[in-house]
N, C-alpha and C positions, 0 to 999 in steps of 0.2 A: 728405151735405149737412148742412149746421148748423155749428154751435161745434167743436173741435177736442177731444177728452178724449183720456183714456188709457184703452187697453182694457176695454170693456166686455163683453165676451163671447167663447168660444174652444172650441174642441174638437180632441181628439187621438184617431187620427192623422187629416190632411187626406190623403183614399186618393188627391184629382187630381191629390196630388202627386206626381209617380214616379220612377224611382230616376234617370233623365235630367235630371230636371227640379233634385236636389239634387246634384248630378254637376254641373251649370250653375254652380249659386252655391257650390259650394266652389271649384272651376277658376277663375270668373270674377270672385268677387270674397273672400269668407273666406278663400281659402289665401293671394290676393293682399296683403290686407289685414296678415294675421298676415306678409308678407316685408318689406311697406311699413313694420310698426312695427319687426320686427327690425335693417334695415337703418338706420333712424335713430336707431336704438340705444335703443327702448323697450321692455325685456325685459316678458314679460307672463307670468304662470301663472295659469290661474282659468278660467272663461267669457268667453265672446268673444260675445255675444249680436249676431246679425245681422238687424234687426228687417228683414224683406223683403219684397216684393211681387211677384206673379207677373201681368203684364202682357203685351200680343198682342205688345211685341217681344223678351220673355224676362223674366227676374227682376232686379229694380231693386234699390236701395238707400234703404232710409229712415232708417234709423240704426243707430251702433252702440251696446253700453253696454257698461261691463265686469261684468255681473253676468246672473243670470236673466231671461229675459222676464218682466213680467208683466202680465195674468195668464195667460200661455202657460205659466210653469212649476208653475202650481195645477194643470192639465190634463196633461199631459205627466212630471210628477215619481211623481204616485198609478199612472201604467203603468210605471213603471222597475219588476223582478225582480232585478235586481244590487243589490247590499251597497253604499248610496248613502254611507257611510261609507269603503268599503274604494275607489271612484271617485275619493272626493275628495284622501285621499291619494294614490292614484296619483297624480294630477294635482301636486300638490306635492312628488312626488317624480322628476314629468316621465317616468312613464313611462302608455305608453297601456293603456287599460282596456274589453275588449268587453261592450258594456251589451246588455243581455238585456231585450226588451218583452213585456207583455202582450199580446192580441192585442184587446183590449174597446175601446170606444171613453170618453172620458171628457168631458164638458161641464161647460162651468163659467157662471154667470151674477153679472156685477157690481147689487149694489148701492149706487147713489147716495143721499147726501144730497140733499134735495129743492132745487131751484136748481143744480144741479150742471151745466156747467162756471161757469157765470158766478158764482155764489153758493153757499156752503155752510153749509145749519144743521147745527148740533150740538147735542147733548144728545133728541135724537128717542129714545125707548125704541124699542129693536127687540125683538120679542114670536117666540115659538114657535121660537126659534132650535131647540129642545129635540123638535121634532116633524122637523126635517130628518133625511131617509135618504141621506145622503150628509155629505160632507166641508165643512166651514164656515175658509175661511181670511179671517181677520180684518187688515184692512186701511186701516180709518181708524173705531176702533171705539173706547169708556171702558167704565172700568166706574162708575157713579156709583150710591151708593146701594141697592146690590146689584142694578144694572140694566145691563147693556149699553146704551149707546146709544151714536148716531152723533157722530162725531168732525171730521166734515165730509171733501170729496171722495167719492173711491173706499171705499165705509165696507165690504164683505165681498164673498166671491164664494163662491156655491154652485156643489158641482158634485156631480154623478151618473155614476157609472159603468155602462155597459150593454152588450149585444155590440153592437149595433148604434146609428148614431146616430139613426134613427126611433126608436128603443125608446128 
């Protein structure tokens, strides 16, 4: 309910997802998608981000992009164990690449500019960024006056890694 934003918060992996359930939306809609652009002749190499929702009559469609989710891939990128370097070329070289997971879970939390979706201030000092035990990906942030401050929208996203996501 409320205003519509972008990603405010996320964790990896989602365990209710099962291996049926992603077995669904490759079959029913990602393999389909990637024959639908080849076939009209829009060659694609890179990520194919399927932003998706899993609903009582299966897994829906909310959009595509041609890049990372995010902030799914603040959460999701800190568990890759493959050479995310040695992935990417594979990919630009078209051939396939077995990615290798952690098994921890990782959360991530957005911070907003205060008025955020409807309004955004900037220039807000953000303080203790220097006391986070986890990973700080910057996202609508400056630097002003030897200060980080917010940049307006989506301004960072913390996140923590744990074995467990209660922990």
């Amino acid at each position: 309910k409320g205003p519509n934003t972008g990603g405010m918060g996320v964790y990896s992996p989602v365990r209710k997802i099962t291996d049926e359930i992603i077995e669904e939306a490759m079959s029913k809609i990602m393999e389909p998608m990637a024959k639908a652009m080849a076939a009209e002749g829009y060659s694609f190499t890179g990520f194919l981000y399927g932003g998706l929702m899993l609903t009582k009559e299966g897994v829906k469609t909310i959009e595509f992009n041609a890049r990372l989710g995010d902030p799914e891939a603040e959460v999701i990128l800190p568990r890759l164990q493959s050479d995310f370097v040695e992935v990417i070329e594979k990919i630009m070289n078209h051939q396939k690449s077995e990615l290798v997971w952690d098994n921890e879970v990782t959360l991530g939390v957005v911070m907003a500019s205060d008025g955020y979706p409807a309004s955004s201030t900037k220039g807000a000092v953000i303080n203790h960024l220097d006391q986070c035990d986890g990973l700080i990906f910057h996202m609508g942030t400056a630097l002003k006056e030897g200060n980080i401050v917010t940049d307006g929208g989506r301004v960072l996203l913390v996140s923590a890694k744990a074995k467990t996501l209660e922990e």
